[in-house]
Z-matrix of the N, CA and C atoms (Angstrom, degrees):
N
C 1 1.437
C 2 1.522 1 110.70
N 3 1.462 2 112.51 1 -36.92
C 4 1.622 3 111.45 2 179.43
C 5 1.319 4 112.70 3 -66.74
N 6 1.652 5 115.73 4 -40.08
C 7 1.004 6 111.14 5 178.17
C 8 1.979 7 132.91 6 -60.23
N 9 1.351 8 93.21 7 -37.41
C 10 1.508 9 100.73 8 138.98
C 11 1.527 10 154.60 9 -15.23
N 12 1.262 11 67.31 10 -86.32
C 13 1.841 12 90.23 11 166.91
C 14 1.428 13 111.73 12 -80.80
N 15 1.156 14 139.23 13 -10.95
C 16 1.472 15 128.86 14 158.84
C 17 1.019 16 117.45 15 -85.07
N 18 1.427 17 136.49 16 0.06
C 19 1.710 18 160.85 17 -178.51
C 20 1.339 19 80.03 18 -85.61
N 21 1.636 20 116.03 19 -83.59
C 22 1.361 21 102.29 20 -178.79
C 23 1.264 22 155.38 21 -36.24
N 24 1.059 23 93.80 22 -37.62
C 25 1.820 24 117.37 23 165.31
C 26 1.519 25 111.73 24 -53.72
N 27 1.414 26 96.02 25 -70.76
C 28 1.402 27 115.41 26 -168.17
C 29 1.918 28 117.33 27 -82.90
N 30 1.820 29 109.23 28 15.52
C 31 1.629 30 115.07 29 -172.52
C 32 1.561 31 100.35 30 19.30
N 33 1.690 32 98.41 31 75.19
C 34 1.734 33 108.31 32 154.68
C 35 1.350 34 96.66 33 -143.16
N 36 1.416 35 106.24 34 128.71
C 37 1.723 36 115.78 35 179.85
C 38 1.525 37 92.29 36 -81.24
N 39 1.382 38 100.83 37 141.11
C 40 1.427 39 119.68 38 136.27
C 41 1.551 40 153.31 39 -128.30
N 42 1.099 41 132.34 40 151.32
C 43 1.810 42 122.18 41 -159.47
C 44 1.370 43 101.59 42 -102.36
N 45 1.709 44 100.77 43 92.55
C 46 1.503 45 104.66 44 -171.58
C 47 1.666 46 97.46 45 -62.02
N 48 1.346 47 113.80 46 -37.98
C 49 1.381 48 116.40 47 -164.68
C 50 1.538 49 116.41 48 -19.67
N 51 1.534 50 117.84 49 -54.52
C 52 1.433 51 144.83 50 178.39
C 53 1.132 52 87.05 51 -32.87
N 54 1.544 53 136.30 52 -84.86
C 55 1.152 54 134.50 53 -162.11
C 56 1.276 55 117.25 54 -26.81
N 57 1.500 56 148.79 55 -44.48
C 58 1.080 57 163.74 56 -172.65
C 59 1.657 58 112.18 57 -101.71
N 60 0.927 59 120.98 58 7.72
C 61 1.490 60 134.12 59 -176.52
C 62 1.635 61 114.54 60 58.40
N 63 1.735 62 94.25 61 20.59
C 64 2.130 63 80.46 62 169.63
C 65 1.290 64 115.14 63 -131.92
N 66 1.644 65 104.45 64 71.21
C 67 1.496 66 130.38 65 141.82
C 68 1.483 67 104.54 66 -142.91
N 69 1.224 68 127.86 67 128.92
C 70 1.710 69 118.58 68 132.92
C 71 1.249 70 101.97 69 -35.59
N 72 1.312 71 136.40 70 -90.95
C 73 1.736 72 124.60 71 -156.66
C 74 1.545 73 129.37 72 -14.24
N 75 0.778 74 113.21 73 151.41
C 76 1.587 75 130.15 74 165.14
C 77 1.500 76 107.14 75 -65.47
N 78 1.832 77 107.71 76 139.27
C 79 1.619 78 94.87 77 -176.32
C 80 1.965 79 95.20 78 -70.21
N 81 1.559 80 93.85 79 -47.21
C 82 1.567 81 80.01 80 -155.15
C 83 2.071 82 112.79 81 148.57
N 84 1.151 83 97.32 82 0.22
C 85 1.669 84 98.43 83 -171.41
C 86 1.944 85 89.75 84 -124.50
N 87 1.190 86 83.19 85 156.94
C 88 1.801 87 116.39 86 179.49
C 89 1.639 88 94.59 87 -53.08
N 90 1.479 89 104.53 88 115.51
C 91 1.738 90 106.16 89 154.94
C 92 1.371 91 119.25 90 73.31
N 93 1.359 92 92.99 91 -3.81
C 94 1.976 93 103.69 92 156.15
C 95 1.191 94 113.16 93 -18.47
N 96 1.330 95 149.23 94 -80.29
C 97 1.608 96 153.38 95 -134.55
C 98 1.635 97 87.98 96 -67.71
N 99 1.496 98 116.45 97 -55.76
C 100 1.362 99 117.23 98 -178.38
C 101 1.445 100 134.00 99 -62.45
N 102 1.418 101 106.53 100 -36.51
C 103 1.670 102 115.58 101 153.62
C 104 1.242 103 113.86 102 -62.84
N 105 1.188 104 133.23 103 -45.05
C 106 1.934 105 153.95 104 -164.25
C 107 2.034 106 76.17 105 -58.62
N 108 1.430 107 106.94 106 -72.16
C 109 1.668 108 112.10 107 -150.07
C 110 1.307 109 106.31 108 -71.71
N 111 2.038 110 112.40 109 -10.57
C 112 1.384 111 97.68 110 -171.87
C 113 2.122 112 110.22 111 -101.39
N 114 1.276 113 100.52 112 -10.17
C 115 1.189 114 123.12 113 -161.09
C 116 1.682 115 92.58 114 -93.37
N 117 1.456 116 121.68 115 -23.77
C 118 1.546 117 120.18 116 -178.75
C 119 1.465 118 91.18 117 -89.60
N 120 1.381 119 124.04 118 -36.30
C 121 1.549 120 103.22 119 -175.24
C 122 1.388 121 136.19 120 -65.69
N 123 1.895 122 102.45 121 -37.95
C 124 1.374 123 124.69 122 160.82
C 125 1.453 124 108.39 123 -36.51
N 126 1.018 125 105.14 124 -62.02
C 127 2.224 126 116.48 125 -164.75
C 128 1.520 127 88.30 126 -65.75
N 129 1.572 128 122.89 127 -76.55
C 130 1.174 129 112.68 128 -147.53
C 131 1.892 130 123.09 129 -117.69
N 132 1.365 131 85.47 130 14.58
C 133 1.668 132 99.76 131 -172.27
C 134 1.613 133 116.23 132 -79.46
N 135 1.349 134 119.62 133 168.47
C 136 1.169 135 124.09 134 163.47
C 137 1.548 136 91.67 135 -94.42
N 138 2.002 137 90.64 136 171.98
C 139 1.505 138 109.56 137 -170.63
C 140 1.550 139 120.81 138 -44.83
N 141 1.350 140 92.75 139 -38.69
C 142 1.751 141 112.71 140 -173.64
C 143 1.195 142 108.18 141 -72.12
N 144 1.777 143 115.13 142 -43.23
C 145 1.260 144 92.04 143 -171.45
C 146 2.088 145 110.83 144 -75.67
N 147 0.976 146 125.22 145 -0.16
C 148 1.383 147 149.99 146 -166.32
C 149 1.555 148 88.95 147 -69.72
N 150 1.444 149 96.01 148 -70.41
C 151 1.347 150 105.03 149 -163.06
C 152 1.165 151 115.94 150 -61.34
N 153 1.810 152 122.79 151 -39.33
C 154 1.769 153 117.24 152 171.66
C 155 1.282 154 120.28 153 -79.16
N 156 1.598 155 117.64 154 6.52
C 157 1.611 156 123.12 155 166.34
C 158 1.692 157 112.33 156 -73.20
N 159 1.549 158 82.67 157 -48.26
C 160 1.768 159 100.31 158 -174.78
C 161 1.626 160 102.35 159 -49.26
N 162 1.337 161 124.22 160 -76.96
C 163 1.068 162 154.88 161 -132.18
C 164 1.805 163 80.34 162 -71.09
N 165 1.547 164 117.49 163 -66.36
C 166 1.628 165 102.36 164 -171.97
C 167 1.378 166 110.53 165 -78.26
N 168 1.760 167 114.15 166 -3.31
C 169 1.668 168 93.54 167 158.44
C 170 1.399 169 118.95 168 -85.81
N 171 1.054 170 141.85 169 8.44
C 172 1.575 171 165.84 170 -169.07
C 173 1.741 172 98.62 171 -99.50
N 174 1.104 173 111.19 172 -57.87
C 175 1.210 174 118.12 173 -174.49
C 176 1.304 175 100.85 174 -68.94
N 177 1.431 176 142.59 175 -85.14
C 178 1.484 177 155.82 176 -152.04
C 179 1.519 178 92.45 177 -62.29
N 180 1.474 179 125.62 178 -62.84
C 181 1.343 180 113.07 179 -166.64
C 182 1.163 181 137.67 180 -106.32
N 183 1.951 182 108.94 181 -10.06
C 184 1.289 183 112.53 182 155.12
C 185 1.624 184 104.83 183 112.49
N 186 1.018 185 128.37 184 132.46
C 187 1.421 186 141.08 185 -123.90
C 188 1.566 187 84.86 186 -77.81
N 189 1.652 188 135.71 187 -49.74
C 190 1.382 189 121.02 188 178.36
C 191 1.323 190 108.72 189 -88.43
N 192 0.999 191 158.12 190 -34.28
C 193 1.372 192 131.06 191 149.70
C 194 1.563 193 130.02 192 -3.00
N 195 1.594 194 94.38 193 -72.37
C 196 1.555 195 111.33 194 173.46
C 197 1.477 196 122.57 195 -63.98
N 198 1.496 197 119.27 196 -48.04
C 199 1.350 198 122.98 197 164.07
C 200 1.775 199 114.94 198 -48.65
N 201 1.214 200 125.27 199 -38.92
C 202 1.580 201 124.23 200 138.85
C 203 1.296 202 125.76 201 -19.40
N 204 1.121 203 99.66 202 -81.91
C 205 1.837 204 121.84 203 174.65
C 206 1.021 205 94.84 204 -56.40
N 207 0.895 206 159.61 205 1.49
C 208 1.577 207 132.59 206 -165.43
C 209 1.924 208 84.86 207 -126.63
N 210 1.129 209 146.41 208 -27.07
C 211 1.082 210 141.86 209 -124.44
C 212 2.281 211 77.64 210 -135.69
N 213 1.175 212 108.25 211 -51.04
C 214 1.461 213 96.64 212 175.20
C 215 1.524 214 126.72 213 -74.19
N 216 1.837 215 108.43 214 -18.94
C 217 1.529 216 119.12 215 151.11
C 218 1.211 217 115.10 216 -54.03
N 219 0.998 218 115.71 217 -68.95
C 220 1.847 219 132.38 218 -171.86
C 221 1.907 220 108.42 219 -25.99
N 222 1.787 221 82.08 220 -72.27
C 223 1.673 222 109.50 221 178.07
C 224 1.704 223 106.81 222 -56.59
N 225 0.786 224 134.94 223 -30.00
C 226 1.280 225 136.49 224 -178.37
C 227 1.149 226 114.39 225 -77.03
N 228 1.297 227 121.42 226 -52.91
C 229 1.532 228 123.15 227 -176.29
C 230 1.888 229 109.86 228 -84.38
N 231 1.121 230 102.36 229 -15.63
C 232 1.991 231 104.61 230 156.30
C 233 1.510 232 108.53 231 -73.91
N 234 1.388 233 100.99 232 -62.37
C 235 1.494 234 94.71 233 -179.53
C 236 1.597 235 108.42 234 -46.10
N 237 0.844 236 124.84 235 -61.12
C 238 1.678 237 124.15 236 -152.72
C 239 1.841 238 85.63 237 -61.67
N 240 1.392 239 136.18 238 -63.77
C 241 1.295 240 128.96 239 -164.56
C 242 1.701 241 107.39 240 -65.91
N 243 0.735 242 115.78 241 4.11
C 244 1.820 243 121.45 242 -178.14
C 245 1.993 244 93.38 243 -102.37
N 246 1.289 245 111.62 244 -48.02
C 247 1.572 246 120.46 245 171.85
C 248 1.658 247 110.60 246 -58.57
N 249 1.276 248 103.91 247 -50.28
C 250 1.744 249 98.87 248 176.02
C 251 1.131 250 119.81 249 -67.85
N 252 1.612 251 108.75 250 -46.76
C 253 1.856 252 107.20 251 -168.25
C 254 0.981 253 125.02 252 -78.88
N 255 1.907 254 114.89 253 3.15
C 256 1.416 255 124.05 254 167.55
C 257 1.350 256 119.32 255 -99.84
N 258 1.782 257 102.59 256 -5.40
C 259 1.263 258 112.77 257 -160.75
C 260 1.230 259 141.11 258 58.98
N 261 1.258 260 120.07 259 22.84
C 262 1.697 261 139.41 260 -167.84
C 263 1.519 262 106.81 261 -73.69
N 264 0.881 263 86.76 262 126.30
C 265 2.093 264 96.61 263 -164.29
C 266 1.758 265 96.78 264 -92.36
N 267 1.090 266 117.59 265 156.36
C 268 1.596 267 130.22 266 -167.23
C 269 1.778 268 81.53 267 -78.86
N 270 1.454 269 100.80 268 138.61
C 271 1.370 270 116.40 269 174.50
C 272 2.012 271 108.83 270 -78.23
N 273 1.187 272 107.35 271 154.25
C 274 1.687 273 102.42 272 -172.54
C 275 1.095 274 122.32 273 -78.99
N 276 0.982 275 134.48 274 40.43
C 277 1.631 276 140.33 275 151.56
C 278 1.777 277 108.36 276 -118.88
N 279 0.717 278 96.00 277 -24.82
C 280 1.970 279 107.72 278 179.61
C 281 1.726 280 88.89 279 -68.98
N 282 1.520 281 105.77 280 -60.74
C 283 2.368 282 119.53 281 -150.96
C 284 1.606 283 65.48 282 -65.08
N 285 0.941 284 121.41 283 -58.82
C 286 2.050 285 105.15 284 -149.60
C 287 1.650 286 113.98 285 -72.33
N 288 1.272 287 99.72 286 -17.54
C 289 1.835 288 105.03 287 173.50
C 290 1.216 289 112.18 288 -87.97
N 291 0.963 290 116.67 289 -13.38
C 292 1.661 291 109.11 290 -170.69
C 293 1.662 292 111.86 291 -127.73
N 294 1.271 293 115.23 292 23.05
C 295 1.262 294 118.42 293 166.17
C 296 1.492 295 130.95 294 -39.93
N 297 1.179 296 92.89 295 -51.62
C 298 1.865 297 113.55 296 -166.47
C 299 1.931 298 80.65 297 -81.94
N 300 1.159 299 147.50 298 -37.25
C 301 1.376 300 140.88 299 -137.45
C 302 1.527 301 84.25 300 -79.25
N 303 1.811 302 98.71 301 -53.07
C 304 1.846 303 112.49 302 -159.73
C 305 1.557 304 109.17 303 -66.70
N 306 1.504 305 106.86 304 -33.98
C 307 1.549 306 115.00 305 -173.26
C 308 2.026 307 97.60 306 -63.37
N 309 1.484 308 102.87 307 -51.80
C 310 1.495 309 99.67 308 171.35
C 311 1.365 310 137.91 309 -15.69
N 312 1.533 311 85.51 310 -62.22
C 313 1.431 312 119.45 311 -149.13
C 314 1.602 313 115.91 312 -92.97
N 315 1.594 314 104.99 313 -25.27
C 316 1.153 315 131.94 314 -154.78
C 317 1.218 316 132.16 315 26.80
N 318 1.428 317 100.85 316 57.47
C 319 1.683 318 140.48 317 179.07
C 320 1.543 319 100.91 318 -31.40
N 321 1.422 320 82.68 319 -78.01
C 322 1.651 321 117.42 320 175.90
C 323 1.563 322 110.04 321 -3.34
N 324 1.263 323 108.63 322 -43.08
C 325 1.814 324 121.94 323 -142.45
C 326 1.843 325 91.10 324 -123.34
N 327 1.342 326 127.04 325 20.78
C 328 1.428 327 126.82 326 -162.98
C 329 1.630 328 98.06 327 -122.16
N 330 1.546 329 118.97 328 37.72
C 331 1.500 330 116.01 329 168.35
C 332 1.526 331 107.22 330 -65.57
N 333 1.661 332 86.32 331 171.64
C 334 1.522 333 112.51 332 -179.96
C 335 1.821 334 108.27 333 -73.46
N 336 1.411 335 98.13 334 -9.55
C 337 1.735 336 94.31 335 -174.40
C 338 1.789 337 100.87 336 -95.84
N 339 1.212 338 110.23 337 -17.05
C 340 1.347 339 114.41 338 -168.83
C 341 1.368 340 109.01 339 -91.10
N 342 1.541 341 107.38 340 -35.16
C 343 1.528 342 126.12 341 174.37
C 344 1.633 343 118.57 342 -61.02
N 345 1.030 344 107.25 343 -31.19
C 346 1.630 345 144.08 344 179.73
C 347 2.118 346 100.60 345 -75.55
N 348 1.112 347 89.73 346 -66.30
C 349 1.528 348 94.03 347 -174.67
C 350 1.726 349 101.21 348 -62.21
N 351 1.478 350 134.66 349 -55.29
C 352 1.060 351 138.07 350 150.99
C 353 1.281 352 130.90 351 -4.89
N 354 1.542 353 105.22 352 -83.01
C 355 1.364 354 122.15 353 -173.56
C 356 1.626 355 119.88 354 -98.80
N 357 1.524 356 106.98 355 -6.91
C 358 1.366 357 105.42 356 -170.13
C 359 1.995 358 115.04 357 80.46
């Protein structure tokens, strides 16, 4: 959603779709491939692969950069499983703003049972 709304701010499109794997395209932000490879390892990697995400996001973007990333991955993927396993439904100004974001993205369809069937 932030990422969004700073698009807005700043009139820079981006293809949230990527995020969810339904675009080929590029979203559109600085050093993507390396956040993209380091942010899949966090969620769903083994140790190793953890560790060679870290290490070339360390390298490419620089030890606080990545310690960032690594800390807004982390928080994100708690938050979101603390949101599912309580079942807390998006409040109605959020479901009605972000329609076109979720339809994008196909948020909608990104449960913990699907995530599960997915990734194991």
């Amino acid at each position: 959603m932030l990422l969004r709304r700073s698009g807005d701010r700043t009139q820079t499109s981006f293809n949230l779709g990527k995020l969810t794997n339904t675009s080929s395209l590029d979203i559109g932000i600085a050093n993507e491939a390396t956040l993209l490879t380091l942010a899949d390892a966090i969620v769903t990697g083994s140790k190793t692969m953890i560790q060679t995400a870290r290490e070339n996001a360390f390298s490419e973007l620089g030890e606080q950069a990545s310690l960032d990333a690594v800390a807004v991955i982390a928080g994100f993927n708690g938050i979101t499983k603390v949101a599912n396993g309580t079942g807390l439904p998006l409040d109605p100004e959020t479901h009605n703003s972000t329609v076109a974001m979720r339809t994008e993205t196909s948020i909608d369809q990104y449960s913990e049972s699907n995530k599960l069937q997915t990734w194991g």
